[in-house]
C-alpha positions in Angstrom: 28.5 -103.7 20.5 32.2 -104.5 20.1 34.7 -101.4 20.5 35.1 -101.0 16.3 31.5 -100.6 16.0 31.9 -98.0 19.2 33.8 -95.9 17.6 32.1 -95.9 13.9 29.3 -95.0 16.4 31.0 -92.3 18.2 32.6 -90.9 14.5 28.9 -90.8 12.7 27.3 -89.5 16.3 30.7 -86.5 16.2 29.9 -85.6 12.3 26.2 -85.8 12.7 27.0 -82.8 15.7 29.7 -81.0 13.4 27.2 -80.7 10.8 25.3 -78.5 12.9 28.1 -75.8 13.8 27.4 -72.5 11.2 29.9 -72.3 8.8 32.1 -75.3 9.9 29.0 -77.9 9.7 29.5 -77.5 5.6 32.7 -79.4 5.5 30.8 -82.3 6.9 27.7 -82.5 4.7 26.1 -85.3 4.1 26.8 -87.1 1.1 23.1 -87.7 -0.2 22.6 -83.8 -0.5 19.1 -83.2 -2.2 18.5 -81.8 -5.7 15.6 -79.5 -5.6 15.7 -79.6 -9.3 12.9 -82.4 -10.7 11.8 -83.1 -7.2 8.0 -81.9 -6.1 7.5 -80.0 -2.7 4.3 -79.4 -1.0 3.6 -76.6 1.1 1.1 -76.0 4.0 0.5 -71.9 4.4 1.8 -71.5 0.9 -0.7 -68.5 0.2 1.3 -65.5 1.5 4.6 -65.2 3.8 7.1 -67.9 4.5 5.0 -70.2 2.4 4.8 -68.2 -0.8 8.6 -67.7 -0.8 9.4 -70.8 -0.3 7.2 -71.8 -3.6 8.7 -69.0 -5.5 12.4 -70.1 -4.7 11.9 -73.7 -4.8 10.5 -72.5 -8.2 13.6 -70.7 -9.1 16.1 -74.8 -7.8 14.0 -76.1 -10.9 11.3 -78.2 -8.0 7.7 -78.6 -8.5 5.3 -77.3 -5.7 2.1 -78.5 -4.7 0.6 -74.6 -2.9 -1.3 -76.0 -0.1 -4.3 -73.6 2.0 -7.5 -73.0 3.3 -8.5 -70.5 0.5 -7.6 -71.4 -2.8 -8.0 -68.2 -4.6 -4.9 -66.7 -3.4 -3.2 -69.8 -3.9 -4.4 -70.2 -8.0 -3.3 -66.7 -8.4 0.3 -67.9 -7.3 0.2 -70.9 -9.1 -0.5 -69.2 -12.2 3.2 -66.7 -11.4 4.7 -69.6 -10.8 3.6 -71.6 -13.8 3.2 -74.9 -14.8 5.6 -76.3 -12.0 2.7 -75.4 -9.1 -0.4 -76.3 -9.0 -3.3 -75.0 -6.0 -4.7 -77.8 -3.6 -7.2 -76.5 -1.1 -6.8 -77.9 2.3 -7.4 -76.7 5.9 -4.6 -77.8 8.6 -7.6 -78.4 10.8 -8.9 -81.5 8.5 -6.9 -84.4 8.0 -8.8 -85.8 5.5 -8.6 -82.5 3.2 -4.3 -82.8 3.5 -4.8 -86.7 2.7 -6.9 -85.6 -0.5 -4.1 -82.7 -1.4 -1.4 -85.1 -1.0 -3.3 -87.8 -3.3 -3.7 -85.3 -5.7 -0.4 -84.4 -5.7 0.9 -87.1 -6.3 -1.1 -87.8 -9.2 -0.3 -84.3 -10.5 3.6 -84.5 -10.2 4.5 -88.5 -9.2 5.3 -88.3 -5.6 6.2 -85.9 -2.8 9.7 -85.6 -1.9 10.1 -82.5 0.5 6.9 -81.4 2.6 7.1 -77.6 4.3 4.3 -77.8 7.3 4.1 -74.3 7.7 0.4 -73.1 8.3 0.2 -71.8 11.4 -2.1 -68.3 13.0 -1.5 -66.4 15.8 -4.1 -66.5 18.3 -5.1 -63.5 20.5 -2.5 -61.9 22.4 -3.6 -62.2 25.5 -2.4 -63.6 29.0 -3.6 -67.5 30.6 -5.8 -65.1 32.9 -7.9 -63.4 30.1 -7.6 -65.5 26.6 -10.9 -67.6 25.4 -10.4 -70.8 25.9 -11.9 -71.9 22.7 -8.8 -69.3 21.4 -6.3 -71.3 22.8 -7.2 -74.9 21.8 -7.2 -73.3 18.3 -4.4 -71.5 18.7 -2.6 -75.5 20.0 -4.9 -77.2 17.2 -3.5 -75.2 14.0 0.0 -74.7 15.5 0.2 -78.0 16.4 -2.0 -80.4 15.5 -2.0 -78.7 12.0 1.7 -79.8 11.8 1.2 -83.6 12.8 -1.5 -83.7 10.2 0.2 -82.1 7.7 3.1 -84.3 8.6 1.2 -87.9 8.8 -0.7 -87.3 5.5 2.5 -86.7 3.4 4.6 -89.5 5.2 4.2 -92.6 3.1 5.4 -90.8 0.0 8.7 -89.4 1.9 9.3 -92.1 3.4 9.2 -94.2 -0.3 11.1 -91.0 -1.7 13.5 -90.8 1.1 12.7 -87.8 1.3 13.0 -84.6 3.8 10.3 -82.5 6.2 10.6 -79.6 7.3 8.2 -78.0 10.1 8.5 -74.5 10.6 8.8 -73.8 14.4 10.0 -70.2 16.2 12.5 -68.8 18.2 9.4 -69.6 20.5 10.8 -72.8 21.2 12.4 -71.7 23.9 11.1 -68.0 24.1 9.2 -67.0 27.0 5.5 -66.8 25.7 4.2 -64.3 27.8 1.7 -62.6 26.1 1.6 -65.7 23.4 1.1 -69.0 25.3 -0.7 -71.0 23.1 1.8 -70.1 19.8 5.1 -71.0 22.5 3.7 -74.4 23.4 2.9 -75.2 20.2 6.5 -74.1 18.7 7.7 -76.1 21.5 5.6 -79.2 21.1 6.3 -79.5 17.4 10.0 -79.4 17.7 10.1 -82.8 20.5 7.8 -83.7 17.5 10.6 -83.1 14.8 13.5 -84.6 16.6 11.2 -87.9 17.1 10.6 -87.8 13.6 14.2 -87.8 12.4 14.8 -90.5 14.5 12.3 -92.5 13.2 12.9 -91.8 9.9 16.4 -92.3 10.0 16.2 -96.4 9.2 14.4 -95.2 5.9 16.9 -93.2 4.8 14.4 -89.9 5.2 15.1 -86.9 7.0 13.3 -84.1 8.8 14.6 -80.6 10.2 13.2 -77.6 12.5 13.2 -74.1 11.4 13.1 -71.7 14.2 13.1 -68.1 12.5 13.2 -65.2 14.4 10.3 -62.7 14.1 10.1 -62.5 10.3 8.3 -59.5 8.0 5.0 -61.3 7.2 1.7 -59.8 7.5 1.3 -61.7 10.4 4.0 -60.4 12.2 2.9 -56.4 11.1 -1.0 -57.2 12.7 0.8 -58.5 15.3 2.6 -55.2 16.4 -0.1 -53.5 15.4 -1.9 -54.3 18.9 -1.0 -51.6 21.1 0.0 -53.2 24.5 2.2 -55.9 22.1 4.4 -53.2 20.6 4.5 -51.9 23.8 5.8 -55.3 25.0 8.3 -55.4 22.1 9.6 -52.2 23.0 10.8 -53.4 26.3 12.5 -55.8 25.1 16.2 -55.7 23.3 15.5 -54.7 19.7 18.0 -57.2 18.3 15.5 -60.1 19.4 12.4 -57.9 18.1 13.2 -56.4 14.7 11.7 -58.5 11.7 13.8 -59.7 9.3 13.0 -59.4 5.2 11.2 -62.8 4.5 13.8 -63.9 1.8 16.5 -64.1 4.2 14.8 -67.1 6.6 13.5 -69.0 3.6 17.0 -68.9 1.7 18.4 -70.4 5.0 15.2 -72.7 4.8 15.9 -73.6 1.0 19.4 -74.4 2.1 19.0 -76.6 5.3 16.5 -78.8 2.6 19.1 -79.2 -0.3 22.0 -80.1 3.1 18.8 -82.3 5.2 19.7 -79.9 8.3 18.3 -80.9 11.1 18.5 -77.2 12.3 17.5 -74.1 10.2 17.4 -70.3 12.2 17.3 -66.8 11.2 18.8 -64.3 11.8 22.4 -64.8 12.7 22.0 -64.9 16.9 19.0 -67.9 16.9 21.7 -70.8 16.7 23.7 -69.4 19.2 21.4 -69.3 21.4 19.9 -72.7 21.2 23.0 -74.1 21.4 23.3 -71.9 25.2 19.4 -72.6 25.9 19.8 -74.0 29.4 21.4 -70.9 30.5 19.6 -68.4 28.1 15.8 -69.5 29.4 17.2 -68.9 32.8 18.5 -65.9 32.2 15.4 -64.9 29.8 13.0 -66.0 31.9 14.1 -63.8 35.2 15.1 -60.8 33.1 11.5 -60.9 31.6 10.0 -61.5 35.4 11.4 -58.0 37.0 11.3 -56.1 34.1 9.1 -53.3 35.2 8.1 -52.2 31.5 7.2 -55.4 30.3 5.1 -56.3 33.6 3.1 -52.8 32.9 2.7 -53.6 29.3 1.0 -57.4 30.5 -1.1 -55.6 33.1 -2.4 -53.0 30.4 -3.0 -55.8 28.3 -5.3 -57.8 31.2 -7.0 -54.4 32.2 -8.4 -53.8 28.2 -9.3 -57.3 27.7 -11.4 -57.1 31.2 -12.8 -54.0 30.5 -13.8 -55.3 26.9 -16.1 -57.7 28.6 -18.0 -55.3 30.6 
């Protein structure tokens, strides 16, 4: 590489970073924006939550959505709100060849794919390493995970010939400590190495992929959640800005945005960016605060007491 080439390098490799500052990054969008309006987005988990909000507002840009789940009930009943821009495609995270069929279909139904949300994802049991089912926790990395790369692989060939964009819905437990939710942490934190290889990789094709990492968000999910006794006593020993859920709107109008810019980074609220961009130091700091705090340790030992005293 001669030193002109160097330093077109260096100038894309600076812009590329510059894109990624809040509120700066804007004056150094990418020329090659996407259009939600005319183009078709399918959407894993698209029953209820994130998923269903993300339909209803790429609705709104004008896009056609493919509403992707295990049930397809709920999902007809939202197809038939949305009208005939969505149509209902039943598919389990869990079976490849059930995303490969919805992705054929849609296809067929609205002539390609050109923005794919993985967003299915469950929460397993709140438990600690010493007390979850095993079988809990392989489901808990198979959905959250694995559920992703299949989503991901089966919609690939048709991004990839639309240049298109993915988007896989990750968590502030990227770099949270899990305690208390293991299996959901290393799964956030598997499928965002996952992300950032995909980018790469799709970068000679002119396709793109980004990470959302939203803080805890007001889904039904999130309410059963804190529902559990020793888990909302966990939350409450923590700092309440990190705990308190955020309307759902808010995290998929970020989401909406960081398609139509091809962010490689989406996070709500306001303090997730931030903090990724301080990571090394945060974890450390995170992780010891977390370790002697003696509210949060009581909370984890209640937690392992019940679940013992469940099994007899």
């Amino acid at each position: 590489m001669n030193i002109g080439q160097a330093l077109k390098e260096a100038g894309r490799v600076a812009t590329g970073m510059a894109r990624q500052v809040p509120v700066v990054g804007a004056v150094f969008d990418r020329n090659d924006r996407i259009d939600l309006n005319g183009k078709v987005v399918f959407v894993t988990g698209a029953a209820r939550g994130i998923g269903a909000e993300i339909a209803r507002q790429a609705i709104a840009k004008g896009a056609c959505v493919a509403l992707v789940g295990r049930t397809l009930g709920p999902l007809e009943k939202l197809a038939a709100e949305l009208g005939d821009n969505a149509a209902a495609f039943k598919a389990d995270v869990a079976d490849y060849d059930a995303l490969a069929e919805a992705a054929e279909a849609t296809i067929e139904r609205f002539g390609g794919i050109d923005v794919v949300v993985a967003n299915a994802g469950i929460a397993p049991p709140p438990d600690t390493l010493l007390t979850i089912d095993p079988k809990e926790f392989e489901r808990g990395i198979d959905i959250d995970l694995m559920g992703q790369w299949r989503t991901i692989r089966a919609t690939l060939p048709s991004i990839v010939k639309r240049q298109g964009h993915v988007v896989v819905v990750s968590s502030i437990y990227a770099f949270f400590n899990g305690a208390l939710n293991s299996p959901y942490a290393a799964s956030k934190a598997a499928i965002e190495q996952l992300t950032r290889a995909l980018r790469v990789e799709l970068a000679h094709y002119g396709a793109t992929a980004g990470v959302v990492y939203p803080g805890f968000i007001q889904t039904d999910m999130a309410e059963q959640t804190f529902a559990i006794d020793h888990i909302d006593e966990a939350r409450k020993a923590l700092p309440a800005m990190f705990t308190d859920p955020i309307p759902v709107e808010d995290i998929v109008r970020a989401i909406i945005t960081g398609i139509e810019r091809r962010s490689p980074r989406v996070a709500a609220p306001w303090w997730v960016l931030p903090m990724l961009q301080l990571r090394g130091v945060v974890t450390n700091l995170m992780d010891e605060s977390m370790v002697h705090n003696a509210a949060l340790s009581k909370a984890i030992e209640r937690a392992e007491s019940k679940k013992q005293h469940d099994r007899g």
